[in-house]
TIMI-2910 file (N, C-alpha, C, CB; in pm, 1 decimal, decimal comma, always signed):
<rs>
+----------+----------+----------+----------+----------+----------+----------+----------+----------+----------+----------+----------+------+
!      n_x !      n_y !      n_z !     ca_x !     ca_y !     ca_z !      c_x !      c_y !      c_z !     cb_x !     cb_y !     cb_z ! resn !
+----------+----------+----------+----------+----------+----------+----------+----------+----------+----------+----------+----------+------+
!  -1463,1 !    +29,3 !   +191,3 !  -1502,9 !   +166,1 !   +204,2 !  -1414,6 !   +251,4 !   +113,2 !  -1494,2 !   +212,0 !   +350,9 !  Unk !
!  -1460,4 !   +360,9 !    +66,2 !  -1418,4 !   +471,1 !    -12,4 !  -1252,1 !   +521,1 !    +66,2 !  -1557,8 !   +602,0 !     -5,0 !  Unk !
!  -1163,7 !   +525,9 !    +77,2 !  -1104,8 !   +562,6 !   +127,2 !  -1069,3 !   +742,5 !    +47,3 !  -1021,0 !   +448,4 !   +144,6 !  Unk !
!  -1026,6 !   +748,7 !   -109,4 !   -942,0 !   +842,8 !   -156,1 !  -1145,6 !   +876,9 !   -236,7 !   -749,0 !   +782,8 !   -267,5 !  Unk !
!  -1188,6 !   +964,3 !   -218,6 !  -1292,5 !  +1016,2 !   -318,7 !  -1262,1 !  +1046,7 !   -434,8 !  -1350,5 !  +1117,2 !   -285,2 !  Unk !
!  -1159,9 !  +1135,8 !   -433,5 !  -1123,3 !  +1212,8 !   -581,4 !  -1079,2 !  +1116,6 !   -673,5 !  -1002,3 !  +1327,0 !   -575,4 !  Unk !
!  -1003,7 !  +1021,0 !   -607,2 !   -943,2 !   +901,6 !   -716,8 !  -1059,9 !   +766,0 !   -715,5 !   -758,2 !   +833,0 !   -650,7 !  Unk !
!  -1159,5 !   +748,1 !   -612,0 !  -1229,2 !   +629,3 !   -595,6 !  -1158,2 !   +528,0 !   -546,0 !  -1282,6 !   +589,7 !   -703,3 !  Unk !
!  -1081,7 !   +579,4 !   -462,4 !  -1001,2 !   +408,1 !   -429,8 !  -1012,0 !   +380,5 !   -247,3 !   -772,7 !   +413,4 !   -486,4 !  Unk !
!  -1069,4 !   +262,2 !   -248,8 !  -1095,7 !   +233,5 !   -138,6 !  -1006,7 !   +102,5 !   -107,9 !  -1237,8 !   +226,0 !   -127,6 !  Unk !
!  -1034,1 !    +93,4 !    +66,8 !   -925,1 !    +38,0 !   +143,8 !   -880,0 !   -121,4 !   +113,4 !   -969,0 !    +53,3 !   +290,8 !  Unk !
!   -968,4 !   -172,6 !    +13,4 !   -951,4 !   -294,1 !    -84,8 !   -840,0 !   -284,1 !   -194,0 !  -1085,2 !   -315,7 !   -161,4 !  Unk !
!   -875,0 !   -156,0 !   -230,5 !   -749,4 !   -124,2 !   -356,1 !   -603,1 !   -148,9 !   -260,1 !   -756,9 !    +84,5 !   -434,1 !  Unk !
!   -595,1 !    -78,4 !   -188,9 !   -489,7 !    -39,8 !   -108,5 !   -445,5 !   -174,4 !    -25,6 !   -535,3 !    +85,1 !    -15,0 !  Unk !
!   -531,8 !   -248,4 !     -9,1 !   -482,2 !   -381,4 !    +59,3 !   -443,9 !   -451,0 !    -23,5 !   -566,6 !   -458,5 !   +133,3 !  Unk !
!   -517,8 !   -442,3 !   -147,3 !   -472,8 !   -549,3 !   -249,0 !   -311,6 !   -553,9 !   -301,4 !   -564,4 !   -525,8 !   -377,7 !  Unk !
!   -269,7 !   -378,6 !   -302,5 !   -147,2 !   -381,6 !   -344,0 !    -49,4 !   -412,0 !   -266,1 !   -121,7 !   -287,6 !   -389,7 !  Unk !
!    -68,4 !   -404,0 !    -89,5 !    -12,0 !   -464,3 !    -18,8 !    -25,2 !   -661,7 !     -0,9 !    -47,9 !   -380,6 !    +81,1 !  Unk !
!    -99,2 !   -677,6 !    -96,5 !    -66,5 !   -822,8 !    -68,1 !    +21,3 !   -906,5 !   -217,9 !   -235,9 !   -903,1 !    -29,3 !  Unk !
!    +15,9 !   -826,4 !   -297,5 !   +118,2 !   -857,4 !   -423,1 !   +288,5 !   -840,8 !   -344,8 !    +86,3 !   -712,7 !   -577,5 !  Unk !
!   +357,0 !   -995,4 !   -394,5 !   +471,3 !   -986,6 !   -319,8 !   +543,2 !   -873,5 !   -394,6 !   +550,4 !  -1123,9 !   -308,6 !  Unk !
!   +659,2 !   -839,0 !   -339,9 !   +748,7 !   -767,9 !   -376,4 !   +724,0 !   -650,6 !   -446,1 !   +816,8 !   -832,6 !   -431,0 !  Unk !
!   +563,5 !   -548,0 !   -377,9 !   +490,7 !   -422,1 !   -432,6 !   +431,2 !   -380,6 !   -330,7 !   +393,5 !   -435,2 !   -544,7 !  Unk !
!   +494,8 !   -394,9 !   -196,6 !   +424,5 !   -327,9 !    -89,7 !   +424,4 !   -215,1 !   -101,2 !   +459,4 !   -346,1 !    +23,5 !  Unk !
!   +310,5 !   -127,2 !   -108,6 !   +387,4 !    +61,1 !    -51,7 !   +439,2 !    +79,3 !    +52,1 !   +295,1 !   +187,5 !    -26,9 !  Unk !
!   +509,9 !   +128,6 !    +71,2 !   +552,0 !   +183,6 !   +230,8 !   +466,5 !   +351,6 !   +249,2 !   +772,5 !   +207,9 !   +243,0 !  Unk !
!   +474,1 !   +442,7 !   +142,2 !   +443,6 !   +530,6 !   +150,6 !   +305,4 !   +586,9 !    +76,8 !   +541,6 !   +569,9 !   +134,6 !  Unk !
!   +230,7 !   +664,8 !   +138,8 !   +109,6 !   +758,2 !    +44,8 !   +153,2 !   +793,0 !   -127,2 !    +91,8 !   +937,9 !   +132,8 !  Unk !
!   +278,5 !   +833,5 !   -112,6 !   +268,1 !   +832,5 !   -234,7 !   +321,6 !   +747,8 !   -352,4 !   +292,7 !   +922,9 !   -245,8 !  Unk !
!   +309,0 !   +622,7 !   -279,0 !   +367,2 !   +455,4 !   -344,9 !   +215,1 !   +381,0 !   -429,6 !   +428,4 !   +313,5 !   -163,1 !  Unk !
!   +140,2 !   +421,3 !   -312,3 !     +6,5 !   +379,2 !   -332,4 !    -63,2 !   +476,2 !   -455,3 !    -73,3 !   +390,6 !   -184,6 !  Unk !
!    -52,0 !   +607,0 !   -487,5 !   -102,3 !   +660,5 !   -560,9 !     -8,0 !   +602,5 !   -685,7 !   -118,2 !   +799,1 !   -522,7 !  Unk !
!   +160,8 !   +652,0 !   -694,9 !   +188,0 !   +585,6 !   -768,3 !   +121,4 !   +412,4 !   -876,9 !   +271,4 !   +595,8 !   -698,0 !  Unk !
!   +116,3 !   +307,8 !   -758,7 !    +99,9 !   +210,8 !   -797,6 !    -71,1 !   +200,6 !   -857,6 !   +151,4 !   +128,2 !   -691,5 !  Unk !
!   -178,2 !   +277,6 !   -816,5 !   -288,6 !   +296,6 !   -878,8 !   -323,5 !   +340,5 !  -1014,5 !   -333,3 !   +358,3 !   -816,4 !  Unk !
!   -185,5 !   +452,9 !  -1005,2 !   -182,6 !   +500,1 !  -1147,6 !   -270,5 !   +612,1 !  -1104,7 !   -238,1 !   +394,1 !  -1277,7 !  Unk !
!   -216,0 !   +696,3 !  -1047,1 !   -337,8 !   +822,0 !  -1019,9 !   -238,8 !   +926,6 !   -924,8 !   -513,6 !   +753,7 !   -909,2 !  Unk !
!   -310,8 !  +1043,5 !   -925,3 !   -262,6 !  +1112,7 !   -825,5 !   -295,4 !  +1163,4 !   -703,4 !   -237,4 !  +1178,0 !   -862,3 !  Unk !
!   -237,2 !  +1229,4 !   -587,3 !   -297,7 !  +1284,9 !   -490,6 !   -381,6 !  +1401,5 !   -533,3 !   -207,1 !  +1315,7 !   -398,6 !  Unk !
!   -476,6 !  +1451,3 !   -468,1 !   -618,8 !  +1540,5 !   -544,6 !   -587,0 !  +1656,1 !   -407,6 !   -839,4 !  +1429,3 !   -549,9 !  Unk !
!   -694,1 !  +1597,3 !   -336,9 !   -722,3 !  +1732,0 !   -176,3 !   -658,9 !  +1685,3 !    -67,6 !   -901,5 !  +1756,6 !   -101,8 !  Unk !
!   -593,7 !  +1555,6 !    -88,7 !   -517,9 !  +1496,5 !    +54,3 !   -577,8 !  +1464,6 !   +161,7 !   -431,9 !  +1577,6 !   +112,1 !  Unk !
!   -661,9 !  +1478,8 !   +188,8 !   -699,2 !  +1432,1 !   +304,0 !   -738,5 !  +1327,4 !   +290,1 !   -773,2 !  +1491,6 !   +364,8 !  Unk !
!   -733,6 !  +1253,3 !   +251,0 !   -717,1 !  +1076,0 !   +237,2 !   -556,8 !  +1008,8 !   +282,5 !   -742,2 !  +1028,9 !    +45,8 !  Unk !
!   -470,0 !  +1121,0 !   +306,3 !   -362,9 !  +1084,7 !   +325,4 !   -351,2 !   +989,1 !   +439,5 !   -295,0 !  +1185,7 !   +331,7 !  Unk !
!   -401,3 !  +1050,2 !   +592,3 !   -391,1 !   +992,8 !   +697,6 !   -466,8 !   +852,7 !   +732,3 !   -418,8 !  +1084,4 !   +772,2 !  Unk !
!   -552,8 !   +792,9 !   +635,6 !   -618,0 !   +722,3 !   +651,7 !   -544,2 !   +622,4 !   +551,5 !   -745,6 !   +767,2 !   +646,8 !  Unk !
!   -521,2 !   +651,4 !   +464,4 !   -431,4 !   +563,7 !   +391,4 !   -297,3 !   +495,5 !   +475,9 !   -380,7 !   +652,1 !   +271,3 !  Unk !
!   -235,2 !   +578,9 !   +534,7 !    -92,6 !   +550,1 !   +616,7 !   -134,3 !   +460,8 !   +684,3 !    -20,5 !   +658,1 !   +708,0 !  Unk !
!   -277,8 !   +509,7 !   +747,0 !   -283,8 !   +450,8 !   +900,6 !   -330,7 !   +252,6 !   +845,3 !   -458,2 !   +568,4 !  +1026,9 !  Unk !
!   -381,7 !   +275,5 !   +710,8 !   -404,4 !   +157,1 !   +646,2 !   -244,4 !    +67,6 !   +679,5 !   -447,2 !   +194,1 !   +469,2 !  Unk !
!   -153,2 !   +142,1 !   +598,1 !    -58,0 !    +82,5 !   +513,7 !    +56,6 !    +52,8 !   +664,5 !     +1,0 !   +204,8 !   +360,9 !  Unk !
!    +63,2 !   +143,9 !   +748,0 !    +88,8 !    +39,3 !   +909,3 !     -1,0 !    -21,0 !   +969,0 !   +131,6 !   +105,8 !  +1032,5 !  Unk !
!    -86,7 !    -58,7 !   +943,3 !   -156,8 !   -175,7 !  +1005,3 !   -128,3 !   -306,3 !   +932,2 !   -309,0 !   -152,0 !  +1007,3 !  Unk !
!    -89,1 !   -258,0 !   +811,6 !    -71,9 !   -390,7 !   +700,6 !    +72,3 !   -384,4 !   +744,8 !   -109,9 !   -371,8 !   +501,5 !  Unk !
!   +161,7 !   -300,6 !   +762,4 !   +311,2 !   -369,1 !   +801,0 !   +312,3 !   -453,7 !   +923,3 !   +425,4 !   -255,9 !   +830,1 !  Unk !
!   +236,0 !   -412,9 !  +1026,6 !   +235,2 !   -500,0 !  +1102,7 !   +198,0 !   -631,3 !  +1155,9 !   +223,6 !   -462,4 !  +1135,3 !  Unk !
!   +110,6 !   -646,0 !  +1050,9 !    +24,2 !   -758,1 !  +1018,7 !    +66,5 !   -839,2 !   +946,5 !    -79,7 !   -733,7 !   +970,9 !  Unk !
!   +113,0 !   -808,0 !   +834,1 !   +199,8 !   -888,8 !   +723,5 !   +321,9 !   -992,9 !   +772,6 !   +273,3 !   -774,9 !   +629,2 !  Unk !
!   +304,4 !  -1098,7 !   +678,6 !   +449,8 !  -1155,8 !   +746,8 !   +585,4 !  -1082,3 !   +675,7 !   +464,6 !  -1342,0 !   +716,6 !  Unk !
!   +693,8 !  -1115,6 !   +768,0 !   +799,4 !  -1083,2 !   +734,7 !   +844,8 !  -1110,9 !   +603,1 !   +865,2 !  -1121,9 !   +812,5 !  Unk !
!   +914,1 !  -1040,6 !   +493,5 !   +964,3 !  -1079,7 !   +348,1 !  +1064,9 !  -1168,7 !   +365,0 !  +1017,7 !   -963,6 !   +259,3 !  Unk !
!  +1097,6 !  -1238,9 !   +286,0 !  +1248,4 !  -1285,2 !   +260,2 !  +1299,4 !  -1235,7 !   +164,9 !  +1273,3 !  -1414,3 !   +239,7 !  Unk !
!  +1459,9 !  -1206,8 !   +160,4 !  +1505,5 !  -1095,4 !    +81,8 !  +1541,6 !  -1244,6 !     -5,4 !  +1636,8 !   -958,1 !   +147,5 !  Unk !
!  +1569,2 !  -1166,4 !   -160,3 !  +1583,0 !  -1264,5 !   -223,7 !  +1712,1 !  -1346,6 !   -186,1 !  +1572,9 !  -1225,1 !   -347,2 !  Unk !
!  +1824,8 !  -1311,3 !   -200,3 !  +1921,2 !  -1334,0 !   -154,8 !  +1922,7 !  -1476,5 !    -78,7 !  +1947,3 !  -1227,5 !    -90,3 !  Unk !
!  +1863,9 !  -1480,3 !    +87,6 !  +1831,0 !  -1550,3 !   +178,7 !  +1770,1 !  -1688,7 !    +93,5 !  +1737,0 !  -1466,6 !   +274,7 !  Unk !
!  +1685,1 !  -1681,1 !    -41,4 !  +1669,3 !  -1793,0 !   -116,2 !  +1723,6 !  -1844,1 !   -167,4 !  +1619,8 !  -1800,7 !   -171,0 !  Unk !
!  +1821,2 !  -1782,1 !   -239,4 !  +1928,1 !  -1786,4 !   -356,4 !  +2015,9 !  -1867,1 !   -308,1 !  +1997,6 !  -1655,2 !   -401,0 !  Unk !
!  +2063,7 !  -1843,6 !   -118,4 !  +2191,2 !  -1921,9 !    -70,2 !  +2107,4 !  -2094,3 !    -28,1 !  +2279,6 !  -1818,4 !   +100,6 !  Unk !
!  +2015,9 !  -2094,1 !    -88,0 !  +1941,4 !  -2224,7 !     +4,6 !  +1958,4 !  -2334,0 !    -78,7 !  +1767,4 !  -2212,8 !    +41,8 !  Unk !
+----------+----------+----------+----------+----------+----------+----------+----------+----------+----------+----------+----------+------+
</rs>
């Protein structure tokens, strides 16, 4: 679905960048960042977030690099 109109980016875009390791957004404006675009009328904001915690919670846990490095 359409999530952002003004930019065309729907909740596929936005998942997709949450599933590239080490490029999660945490924030609304991580996701515009990483699209390459900007925020327009905002109101895509809340629907985006509500995306991008459902994907934190869902997601598995990272391993910091570190935690590999000592293995």
């Amino acid at each position: 679905m359409i999530v952002c109109s003004c930019n065309a980016l729907s909740d596929r875009t936005i998942e997709s960048l949450s599933d590239r390791a080490g490029s999660c957004p945490r924030r609304v404006s991580d996701v515009f960042e990483k699209c390459g675009c900007r925020p327009q009328c905002g109101r895509c904001a809340v629907t985006i977030r509500r995306l991008l915690d459902e994907r934190a919670t869902t997601a598995p846990a990272a391993v910091p690099d570190y935690a590999i490095a000592a293995e």
